[in-house]
C-alpha positions as CSV (number, residue, x, y, z in Angstrom):
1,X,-39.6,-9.5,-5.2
2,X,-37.7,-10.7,-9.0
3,X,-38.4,-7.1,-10.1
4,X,-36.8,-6.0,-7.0
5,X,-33.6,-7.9,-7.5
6,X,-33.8,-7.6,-11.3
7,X,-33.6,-3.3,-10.5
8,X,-30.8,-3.8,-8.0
9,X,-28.9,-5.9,-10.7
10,X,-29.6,-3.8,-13.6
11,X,-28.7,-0.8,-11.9
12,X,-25.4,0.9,-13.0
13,X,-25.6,4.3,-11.5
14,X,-22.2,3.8,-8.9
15,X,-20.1,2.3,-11.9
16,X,-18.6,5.5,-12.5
17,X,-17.7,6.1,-8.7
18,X,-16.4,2.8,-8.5
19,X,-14.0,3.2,-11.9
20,X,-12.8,6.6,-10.7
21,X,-12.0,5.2,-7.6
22,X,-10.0,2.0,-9.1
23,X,-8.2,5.0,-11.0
24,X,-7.0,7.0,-8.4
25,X,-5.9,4.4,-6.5
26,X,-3.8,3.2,-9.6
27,X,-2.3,6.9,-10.0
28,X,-1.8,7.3,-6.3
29,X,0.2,3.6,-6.1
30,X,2.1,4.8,-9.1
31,X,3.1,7.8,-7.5
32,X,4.1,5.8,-4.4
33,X,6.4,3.5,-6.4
34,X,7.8,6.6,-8.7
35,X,8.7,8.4,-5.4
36,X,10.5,5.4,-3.6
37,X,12.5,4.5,-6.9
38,X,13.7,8.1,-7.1
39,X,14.3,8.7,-3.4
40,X,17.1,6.3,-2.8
41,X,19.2,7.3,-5.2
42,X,18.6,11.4,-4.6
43,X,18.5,11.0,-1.3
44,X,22.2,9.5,-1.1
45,X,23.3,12.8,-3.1
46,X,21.9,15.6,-1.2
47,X,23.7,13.8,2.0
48,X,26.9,14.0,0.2
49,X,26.5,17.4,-0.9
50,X,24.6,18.6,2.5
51,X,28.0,17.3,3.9
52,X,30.1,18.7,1.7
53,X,28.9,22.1,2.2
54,X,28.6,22.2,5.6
55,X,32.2,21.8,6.0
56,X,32.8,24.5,3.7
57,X,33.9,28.1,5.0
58,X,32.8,31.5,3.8
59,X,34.8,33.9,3.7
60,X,32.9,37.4,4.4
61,X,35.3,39.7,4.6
62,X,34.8,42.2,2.4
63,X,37.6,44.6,2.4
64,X,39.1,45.0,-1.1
65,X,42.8,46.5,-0.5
């Protein structure tokens, strides 16, 4: 039964699974945090400029006399 235990201890064969894992779920929170500090301040632009445009006319007359 101590041999038994002392293999399941010992055993280091789902270290690497379980760093990998720890790492992506650093880079994905990283990611998350990166995109909400960028987003505010973007976002607020590309309203201003989506509003901008849209009340901009085009003239598509193409007659050159």
């Amino acid at each position: 039964m101590r041999d038994c235990q002392r293999n399941f201890l010992d055993d280091e064969s789902g270290a690497v699974t379980v760093d990998w894992v720890v790492l992506t779920a650093a880079v994905v929170g990283l990611a998350g945090i990166t995109y909400h500090a960028i987003n505010g301040p973007t976002g607020n632009v590309a309203t201003s400029v989506s509003n901008s445009i849209s009340g901009t006319s085009v003239s598509t007359n193409l007659n050159s006399n």
